[in-house]
C-alpha positions, 0 to 999 in steps of 0.5 A: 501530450500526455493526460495528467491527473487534473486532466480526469477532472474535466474529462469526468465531468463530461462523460460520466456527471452523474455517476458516483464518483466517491462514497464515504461513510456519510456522503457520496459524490458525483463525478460532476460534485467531484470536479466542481468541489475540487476547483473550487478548493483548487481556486481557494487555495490559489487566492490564499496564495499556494503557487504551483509546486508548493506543498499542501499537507492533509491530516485526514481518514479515508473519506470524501474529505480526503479525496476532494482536497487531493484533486483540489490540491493538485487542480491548484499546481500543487503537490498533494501531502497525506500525513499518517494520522497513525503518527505521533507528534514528533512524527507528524512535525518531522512530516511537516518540518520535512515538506514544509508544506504551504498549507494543511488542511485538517479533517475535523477527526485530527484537529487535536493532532494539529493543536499538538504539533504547536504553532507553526508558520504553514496556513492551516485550514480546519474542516469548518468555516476556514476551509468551507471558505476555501470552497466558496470559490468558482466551481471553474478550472482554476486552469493551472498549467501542469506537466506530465513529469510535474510532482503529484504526491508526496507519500511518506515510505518507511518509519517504523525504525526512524523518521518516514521519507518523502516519496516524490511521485509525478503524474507521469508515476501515477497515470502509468502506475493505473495504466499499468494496472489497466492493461495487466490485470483487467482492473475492473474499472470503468462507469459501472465499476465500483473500487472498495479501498480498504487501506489508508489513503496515505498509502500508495496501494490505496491511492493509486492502485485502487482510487486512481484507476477507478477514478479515471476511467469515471468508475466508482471509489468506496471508502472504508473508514477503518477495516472491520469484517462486518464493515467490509461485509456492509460496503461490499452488499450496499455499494455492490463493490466490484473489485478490492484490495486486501491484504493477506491479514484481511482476507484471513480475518474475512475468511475467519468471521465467514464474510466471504460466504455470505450472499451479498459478496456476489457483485465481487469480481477481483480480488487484489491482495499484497503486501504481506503473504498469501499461502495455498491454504487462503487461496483454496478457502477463497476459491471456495467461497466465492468461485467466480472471483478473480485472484490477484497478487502484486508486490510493490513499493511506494517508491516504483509508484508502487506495483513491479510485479503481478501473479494472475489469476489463471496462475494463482493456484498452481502449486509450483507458484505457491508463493511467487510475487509473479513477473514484471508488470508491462511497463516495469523491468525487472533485474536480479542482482548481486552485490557487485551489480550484476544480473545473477541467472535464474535460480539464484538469490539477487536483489530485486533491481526496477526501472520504468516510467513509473518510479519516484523522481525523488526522496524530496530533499534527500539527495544522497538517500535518492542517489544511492536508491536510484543508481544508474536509472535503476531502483534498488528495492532492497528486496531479494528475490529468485526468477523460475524459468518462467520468469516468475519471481520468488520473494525472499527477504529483505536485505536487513532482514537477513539473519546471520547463524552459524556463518549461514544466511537465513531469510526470514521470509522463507520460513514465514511463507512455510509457516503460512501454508501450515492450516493452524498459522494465522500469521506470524514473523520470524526474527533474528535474536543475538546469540553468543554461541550463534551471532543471531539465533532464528526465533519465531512468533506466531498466531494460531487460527481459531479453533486450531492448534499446534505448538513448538515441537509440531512446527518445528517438525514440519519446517524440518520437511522442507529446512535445514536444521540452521534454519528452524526457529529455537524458539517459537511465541504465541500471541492471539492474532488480535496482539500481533503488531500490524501496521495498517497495510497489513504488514507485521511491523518488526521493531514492535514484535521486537518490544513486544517479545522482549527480543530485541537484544 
């Protein structure tokens, strides 16, 4: 028999009560407070009439609200549904309509959010007396039978161009994905570990890639409300965090106020980052102030659950690996392949093909969306990639965003990771613009670093040490780093750089 995520609940109960379990801005949590609140609520919601299985959204921030009514929501039998409370309305009806959740529970923040989306038949539950009567409930195991391949959360993948899909992820998906986190990386977790999570909770790479681990070894999560340097500085020197994730933004910006030189950042022993691009640059300025540090980098998808590959510390700063999303987690296989579904050898440009235990079940209640995405037990990512010799892998672009000039194929990616080793670039997004003479012409925005300059001609000649002509961008933007459209992984969201430069053809 395999462990649950509802299992940790009694298991930290007994070996590690009194320890800090979470930390939000206001308040922390022992694991024993933990485990009693979430029964509890896992008790309240059973009264109220949620059956294993059902749905229960949250619209909440990253907080100890957040936490418990995941682990209450799950203690129940039933499947816990973060909302983006980044959504607009009609987004977060599309959420609801799409889930149809039994119950929501509402942080107090987003209560106007909730009052916008109207009147719908979902029990709703405020954070004041409707939910603190949810939690006037035994503090005992509300002892609800829960399988390995049950469904655990739901995460909403996508909606930058259209509606968000549900991403079903069992406990199987969860406990592997920490597993694998565990036995790859030496996440540092356990009783005397403390994890900041620095993104939303509603994001796997902070779900489950920072709070699960932790929490189940009986290790500590800090929440951070919103990311903001002095903010991270702050929870970094009070809670004497251990490990992070950060995005390459992050870290730039972290770099950029200083904040990693500072004293109180010595208890830092990892730092994880992903989800964007991490140059030589970054990487030496972050050996450089905090030396002892171990440096990560992983690639992922919500839908893997999320993490595929790594690129560990001893192999973060080779300069033949500039750049390289790593190889293969323990428990994830990775394939390479071609159009027509075959692997292509090493060296050659292939879509970046995963199966292991912790894939999604499902998009929920898309069945022609998860066939085509799970083909034959594989999960196509749409991604593209080249494998070195070694077997470290190389990202390259997304399948839609490839860009088609002069009958050539041009990746976006290719041209961001060369931009982001330039020491004047601070980020920037490479897109594709229609062109009567080209079909697409290859056009870049980018944000310089303080302090630092460059324009169009000197950037088009340094690409030109490493490109073909067809590949430099015509065009260059420049936008203050503070303008350019960032989602809150840390990813440049395109559609809007699109709207924002009057590019979008």
């Amino acid at each position: 028999m395999m462990f649950t995520l509802v299992d940790f609940l009694r298991l930290n109960l007994r070996r590690n009560p009194d320890g800090v379990a979470v930390v939000d801005e206001s308040a922390r949590l022992t694991h024993r407070e933990l485990t009693e609140r979430a029964w509890k609520l896992g008790n309240g919601l059973r009264a109220a009439g949620v059956e294993p299985g059902d749905r229960v959204g949250v619209l909440s921030g990253n907080s100890n609200f957040a936490i418990e009514t995941f682990l209450g929501v799950i203690a129940a039998g039933a499947v816990y549904v973060p909302f983006n409370w980044r959504w607009a309305t009609t987004e977060l009806v599309h959420g609801i309509q799409l889930t149809s959740p039994r119950a929501i529970l509402v942080e107090d923040e987003f209560t106007a959010a909730m009052d916008a989306v109207g009147p719908t038949e979902v029990l709703r539950f405020d954070q004041n007396e409707a939910y603190l009567e949810l939690l006037t409930h035994e503090s005992l195991d509300p002892a609800v039978p829960v399988g390995f391949e049950d469904p655990a959360v739901i995460l909403f993948t996508g909606g930058t161009t259209g509606f968000a899909k549900g991403v079903v992820l069992s406990h199987r998906s969860a406990v592997i994905n920490a597993v694998n986190e565990l036995a790859d990386l030496g996440f540092g977790v356990g009783p005397d570990h403390v994890g900041l999570c620095t993104v939303p909770l509603f994001h796997s790479a902070s779900l489950l890639t920072v709070f699960a681990p932790h929490y189940i070894t009986g290790g500590t999560a800090v929440l951070a409300r919103k990311f903001t340097e002095a903010g991270f500085a702050e929870l970094v020197s009070r809670e004497r965090v251990t490990s992070t994730f950060a995005t390459p933004n992050m870290l730039r910006r972290l770099l950029a106020a200083g904040v990693l030189h500072r004293p109180g950042m010595n208890s830092l022993r990892q730092i994880h980052s992903g989800a964007g691009l991490l140059r030589m640059p970054d990487k030496i300025a972050i050996r450089e102030a905090l030396p002892d540090v171990k440096l990560f980098f992983r690639y992922g998808l919500t839908e893997a659950g999320p993490m595929v590959t790594r690129l560990k510390d001893e192999d973060i700063m080779r300069p033949d690996l500039d750049g390289s999303i790593g190889s293969e987690y323990t428990f994830a296989e990775v394939q390479l392949r071609d159009p027509f579904g075959q692997e292509v050898p090493d060296g050659e440009l292939g879509e970046i093909c995963v199966r292991g235990p912790a894939l999604m079940t499902e998009y929920y209640d898309q069945p022609e969306a998860t066939a085509s995405t799970l083909e034959g037990g594989w999960l196509h990512t749409g991604d593209l990639a080249v494998r070195g010799p070694d077997g470290n892998l190389f990202f390259r672009d997304r399948v839609k965003d490839m860009i088609k000039t002069g009958g050539e194929n041009v990746y976006a990616a290719e041209i961001e990771q060369l931009l982001y080793a330039h020491p004047a670039v601070m980020e920037c997004g490479v897109l594709g613009v229609p062109s009567e003479e080209w079909d697409e012409e290859v056009r870049a925005v980018v944000a310089l670093r303080e302090g630092a300059s460059a324009d169009e001609a000197e950037l088009q000649a340094y690409l030109r040490q490493y490109l073909a002509g067809y590949k430099i961008p015509k065009m260059f933007l420049f936008l203050p780093a503070d303008e350019m459209p960032l989602n809150p992984s840390g990813k440049i969201v395109k559609a809007r750089l699109r709207q924002l430069t009057g590019w979008e053809g």
